[in-house]
Residue, then its C-alpha position, 0 to 999 in steps of 0.5 A: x561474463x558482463x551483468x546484463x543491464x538490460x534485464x536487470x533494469x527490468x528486474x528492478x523495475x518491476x520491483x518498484x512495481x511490487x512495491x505499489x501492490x497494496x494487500x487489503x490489510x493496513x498499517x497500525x494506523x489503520x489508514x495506511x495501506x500495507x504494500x507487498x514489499x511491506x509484507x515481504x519484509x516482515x515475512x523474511x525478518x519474523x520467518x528467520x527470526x523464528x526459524x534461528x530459535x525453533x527450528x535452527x536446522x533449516x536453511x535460513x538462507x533459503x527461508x529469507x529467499x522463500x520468503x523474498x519471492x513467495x508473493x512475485x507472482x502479484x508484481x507483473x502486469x494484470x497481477x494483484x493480490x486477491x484477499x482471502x480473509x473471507x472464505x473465498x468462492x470456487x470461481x474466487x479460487x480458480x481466478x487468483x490460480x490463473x492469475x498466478x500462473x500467466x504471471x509465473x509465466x511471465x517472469x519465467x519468459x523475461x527472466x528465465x534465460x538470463x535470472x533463472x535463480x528468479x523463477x525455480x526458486x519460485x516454482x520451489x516455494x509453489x512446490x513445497x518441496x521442502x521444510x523451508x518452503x512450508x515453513x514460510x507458507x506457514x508463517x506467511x499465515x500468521x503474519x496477517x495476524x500481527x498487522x489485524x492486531x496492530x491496526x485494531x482490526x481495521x481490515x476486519x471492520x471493514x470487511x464487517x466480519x464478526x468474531x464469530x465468523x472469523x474464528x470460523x475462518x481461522x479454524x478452516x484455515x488451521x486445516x488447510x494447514x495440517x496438510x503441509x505444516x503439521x510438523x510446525x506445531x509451535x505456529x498452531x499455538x501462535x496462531x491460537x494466542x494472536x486469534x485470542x488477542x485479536x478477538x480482545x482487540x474488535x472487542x475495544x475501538x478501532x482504529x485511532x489515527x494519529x491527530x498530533x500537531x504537525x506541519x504538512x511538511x512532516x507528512x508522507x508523500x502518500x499522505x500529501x498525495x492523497x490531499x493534493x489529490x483531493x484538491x485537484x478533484x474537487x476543483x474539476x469535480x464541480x464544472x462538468x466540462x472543465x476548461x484550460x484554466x480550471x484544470x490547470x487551477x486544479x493541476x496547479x494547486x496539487x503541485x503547490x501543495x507538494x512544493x509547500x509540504x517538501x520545501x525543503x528541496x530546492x527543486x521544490x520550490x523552484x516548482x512552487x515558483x514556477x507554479x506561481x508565476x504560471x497561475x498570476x499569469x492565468x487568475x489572480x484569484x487563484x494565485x491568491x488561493x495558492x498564496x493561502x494554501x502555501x501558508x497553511x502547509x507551513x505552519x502547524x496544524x491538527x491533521x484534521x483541521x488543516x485538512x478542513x482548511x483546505x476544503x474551505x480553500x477548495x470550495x473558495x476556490x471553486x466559486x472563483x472560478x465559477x465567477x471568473x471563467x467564461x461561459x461556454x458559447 
């Protein structure tokens, strides 16, 4: 019997979209996003985790699976995760039911015939037909607590929810929960000492992110997107209608950016050489600009203020190309 390639690249394809599902909460930072395989990870680790000390006569085995395909239904398609952190509406409510069930549906036509383990092991967990699977929907409940916790309550913040109303929301939560984990008292209790500690925590600052030297080079590649990103937009947010040379400014200098920041890939900066030789080809205005920009994502810098030195470049950036593109005709 041969493994067939086919679906299973499929399969792995829309793990790698799981991937890129982002949940409302964030990571302790309180920038970062929390992906659904961020969740998914720490679900499994914390589900088994307790389930080996508290409850060693469930099936580990099948709480990691439980907890590997519990949130599926967010990956295909269309799918997302919808936050429940306020009370959701009726119409709320019936919208995430449809959108779960088309997407079960989906995974069940591609994956049924050739990974049917994919689907039943789903449509077991949606069933909580057994301790395990109302063992993770439990849990699944107290995690987001920890990450609330974690980031100071950034979510919370956000959200502009007071203590008040998010006790109140945790208490209807702790009664749609006796319907299918009232033999997990020990998680009632967890969820009473995380709620006290998480009041603690909105009652202080938020969120602080992290402001210690660094070097461009050592951020994320989220991170390095999101100002590279950011180049890009100022630059063609300031002409209404962008022409070659200011959008391939624009182009340019987000790849610039990121072969500075991972130059330590050849193919990196074969890319920040290329770009190079394409920008002295178009403006030597701009090359001059991508010159500082290289410059800067060497050496080291506070966040904030290398962050502020690009804006300069991009601003800079922008009225050379005011005075050196053509009017239109």
């Amino acid at each position: 019997m041969v493994i067939p390639d086919g679906p299973l690249l499929e399969l792995a394809s829309l793990m790698l979209d799981f991937g890129r599902v982002h949940r409302a909460t964030y990571h302790q930072d309180g920038v970062t996003r929390e992906s659904d395989t961020d969740h998914t990870v720490m679900l499994t680790v914390i589900a088994c985790a307790i389930a080996a000390e508290f409850h060693p006569s469930l099936d580990q085995g099948l709480i990691a699976q439980f907890c590997t395909v519990h949130d599926l239904v967010e990956a295909p398609p269309g799918a997302r995760d919808i936050a429940t952190l306020r009370l959701p509406t009726a119409k709320l409510l019936a919208e995430k039911k449809r959108m779960e069930r088309e997407a079960f549906e989906w995974i069940a036509a591609r994956f049924g015939d050739v990974f049917p383990w994919l689907h039943r092991r789903m449509a077991e967990y949606e069933a909580l037909s057994t301790r395990e699977a109302r063992f993770v929907k439990a849990v699944d409940k107290v995690v987001p607590k920890l990450t609330h916790i974690l980031n100071r309550g950034a979510t919370i913040r956000e959200e502009g929810m007071t203590p008040d109303e998010l006790a109140a929301r945790y208490t209807v939560q702790d009664e749609e929960m006796q319907a299918y984990a009232a033999d997990f008292p020990e998680l009632f209790q967890l969820r009473g000492v995380l709620l006290a500690r998480l009041l603690e925590v909105l009652d202080g600052p938020g969120p602080h992110p992290p402001q210690a030297d660094v070097c461009l080079a050592d951020l994320s590649t989220s991170q390095v997107s999101e100002i590279a990103a950011a180049a890009a937009a100022s630059v063609l947010d300031r002409s209404e209608e962008p022409d070659a040379t200011t959008a391939a400014a624009a182009v340019a200098g987000a790849i610039a950016v990121f072969a500075a920041a991972l130059n330590s890939s050849i193919g990196r900066r074969a890319a920040l050489v290329d770009v190079t030789y394409t920008l002295r080809q178009q403006n030597t205005h701009l090359l001059d600009t991508l010159t500082q920009v290289r410059d800067l994502a060497q050496q080291p810098h506070d966040l904030r203020t290398a962050t502020e030195a690009l804006r300069v470049i991009r601003e800079t950036t922008a009225a050379e190309l005011a005075m050196t593109t053509p009017a239109p005709v």
